[in-house]
N, C-alpha and C positions, 0 to 999 in steps of 0.2 A: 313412668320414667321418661317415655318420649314428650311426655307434654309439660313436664317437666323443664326440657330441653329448650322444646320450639314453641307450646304453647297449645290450648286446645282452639283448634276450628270455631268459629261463634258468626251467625247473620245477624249483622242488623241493618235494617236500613237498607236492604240488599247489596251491603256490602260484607265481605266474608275478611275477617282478620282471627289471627293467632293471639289469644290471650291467656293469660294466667287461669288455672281450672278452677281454683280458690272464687273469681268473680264472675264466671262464666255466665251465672244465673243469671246478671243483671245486665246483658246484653241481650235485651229480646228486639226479635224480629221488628218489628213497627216500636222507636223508640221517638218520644213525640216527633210525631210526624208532620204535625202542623211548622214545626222547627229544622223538621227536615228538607221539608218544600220549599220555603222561603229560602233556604240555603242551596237549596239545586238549581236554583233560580239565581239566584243573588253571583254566589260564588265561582271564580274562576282561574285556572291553572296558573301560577307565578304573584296569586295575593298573598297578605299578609293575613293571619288571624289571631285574636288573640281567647283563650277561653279559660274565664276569670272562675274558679274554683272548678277544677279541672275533673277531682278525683280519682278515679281510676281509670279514664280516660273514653269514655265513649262519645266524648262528643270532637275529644281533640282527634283521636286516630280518626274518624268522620271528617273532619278538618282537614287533618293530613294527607288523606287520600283525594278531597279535593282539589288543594292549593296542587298535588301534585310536585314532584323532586324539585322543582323551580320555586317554588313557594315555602312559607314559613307558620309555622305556628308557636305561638308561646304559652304554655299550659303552668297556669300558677295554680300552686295546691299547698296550704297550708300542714297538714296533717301528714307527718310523717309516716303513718302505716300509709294511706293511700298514696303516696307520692312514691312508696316503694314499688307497690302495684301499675302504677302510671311509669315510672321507669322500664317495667320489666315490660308493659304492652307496648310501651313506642320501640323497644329493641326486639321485641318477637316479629313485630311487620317492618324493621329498616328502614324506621322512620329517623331514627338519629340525627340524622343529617339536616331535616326537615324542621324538626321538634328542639323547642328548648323550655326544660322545666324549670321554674323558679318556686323551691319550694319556701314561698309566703305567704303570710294572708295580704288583701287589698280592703285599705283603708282611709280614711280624710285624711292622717296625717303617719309620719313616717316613724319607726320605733320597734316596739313590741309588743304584744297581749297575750295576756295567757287564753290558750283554746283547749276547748273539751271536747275529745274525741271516743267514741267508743269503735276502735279497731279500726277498718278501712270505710266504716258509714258513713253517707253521704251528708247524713244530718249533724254532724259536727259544727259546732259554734264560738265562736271567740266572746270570752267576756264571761260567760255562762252558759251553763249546761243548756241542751236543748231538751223540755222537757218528755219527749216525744220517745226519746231517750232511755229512761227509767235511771235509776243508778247505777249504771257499767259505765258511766264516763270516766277519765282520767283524764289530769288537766298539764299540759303541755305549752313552755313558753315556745311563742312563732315571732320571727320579723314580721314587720309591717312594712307594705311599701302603698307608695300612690302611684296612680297609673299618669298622671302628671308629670308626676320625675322621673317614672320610669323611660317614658314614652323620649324624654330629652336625652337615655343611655343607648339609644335603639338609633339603627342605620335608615329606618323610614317606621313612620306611622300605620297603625294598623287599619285594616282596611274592612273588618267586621271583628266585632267584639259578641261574645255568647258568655252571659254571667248567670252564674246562680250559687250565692254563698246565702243562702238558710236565713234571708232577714239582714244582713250586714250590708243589703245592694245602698243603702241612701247613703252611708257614710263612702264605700266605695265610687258613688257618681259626683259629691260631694269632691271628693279628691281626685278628681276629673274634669273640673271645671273646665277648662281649656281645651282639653279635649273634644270633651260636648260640645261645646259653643262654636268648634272650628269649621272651616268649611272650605272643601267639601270636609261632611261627619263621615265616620265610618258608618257602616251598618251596624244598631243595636239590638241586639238579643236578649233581653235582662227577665230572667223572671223573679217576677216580686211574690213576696212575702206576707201582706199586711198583718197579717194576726200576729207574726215575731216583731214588728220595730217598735213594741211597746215594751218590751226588755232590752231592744237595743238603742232605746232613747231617743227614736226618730217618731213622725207622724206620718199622715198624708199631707199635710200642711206645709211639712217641709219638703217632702219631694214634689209640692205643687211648685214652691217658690223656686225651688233648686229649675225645675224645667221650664218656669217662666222667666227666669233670671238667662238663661242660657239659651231662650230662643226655640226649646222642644216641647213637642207633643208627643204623647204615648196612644199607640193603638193595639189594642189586644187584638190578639190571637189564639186563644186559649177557648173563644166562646164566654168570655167576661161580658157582662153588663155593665159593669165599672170597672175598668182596668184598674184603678186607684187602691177600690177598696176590696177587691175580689182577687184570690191568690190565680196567679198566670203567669204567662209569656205577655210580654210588650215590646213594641217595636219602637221606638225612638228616633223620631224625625223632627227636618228642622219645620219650624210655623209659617 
């Protein structure tokens, strides 16, 4: 009942927040840590962030306790179960004030897709099931927004971006163009996918061009040999 209330105690990252008991499990201690460092580093009190498939929030409250009450984060999250979850953890730590959720998916162009969810899983996909999945998905229509247009609704540009939607990251940078290409860039966090953007209609080919066209290189941090074609984190800088 009391955790109910205010939330269960959870470390990560040696930070200690109040979460929903339902997600607890998935706040472990050391949560990529390679992504953690680069953010203790990078990051500081009164920035902006933005973190593009949020889910149930462990990277945004991470975020939040960063940027610090001065600072902003904006945690988009398509999937309605997790976006409930993601609500209830930004209000267990009074991040409210800090945090603003947009519950949509991030896409090349602005609209709708149907997305398949199975409950608050991070592996949730737009277009199609993720097959990793099994058959528990149900299929759920979401808006669609580009961070493009979003970025033109917003009081100032963000100042590090952290994505990870399940294979959809090339249409997502895709509808970012401007973004990318600006300068100074924000800090990019993206982790890719490759094995998924063969259902989601993307290549390497395309996010070669997409980052040659815009002036960026990617460099892993995940322990990749080939950031391209090997699943990780990349860092996104200008050439």
């Amino acid at each position: 009942m009391i955790y109910g209330r205010k939330g269960m105690p959870v470390v990560v990252n040696e930070f200690t927040f109040n979460v929903d008991p339902s997600v607890r499990f998935l706040f472990t201690r050391s949560y990529d840590p390679e992504i953690a460092s680069i953010l203790d580093r990078s990051l500081k009190p009164g920035m902006c962030c933005w973190n593009v498939g949020a889910n149930v929030g462990i990277h945004t409250l991470q975020l939040a306790e960063k940027v610090g009450p001065t600072g902003t984060v904006v945690a988009f999250e398509p999937n309605p179960h997790a976006a409930a979850l993601l609500r209830r953890n930004v209000e267990f730590n009074n991040y409210a004030g800090r945090v603003t959720i947009v519950q949509a998916a991030v896409g090349e162009v602005e609209g709708t897709t149907d997305f398949f969810v199975a409950g608050f899983d991070g592996m949730g996909r737009a277009q199609r099931p993720n097959p990793l999945l099994g058959e528990k998905t149900s299929r759920v229509s979401v808006p669609v927004v580009t961070l493009d247009t979003f970025v033109k609704s917003q009081r100032r540009r963000p100042d590090c971006i952290v994505m990870d939607i399940e294979g959809w990251e090339i249409a997502a940078l895709r509808g970012a163009r401007t973004l990318l290409a600006s300068q100074p860039s924000p800090l990019w966090v993206i982790e890719l996918h490759p094995d998924a953007w063969q259902w989601s209609g993307h290549s390497r080919e395309d996010l070669e061009t997409l980052l040659r066209e815009c002036g960026v290189s990617a460099k892993p941090v995940s322990g990749q040999g080939d950031p391209l074609s090997q699943y990780g984190h990349v860092l996104l800088y200008p050439q």
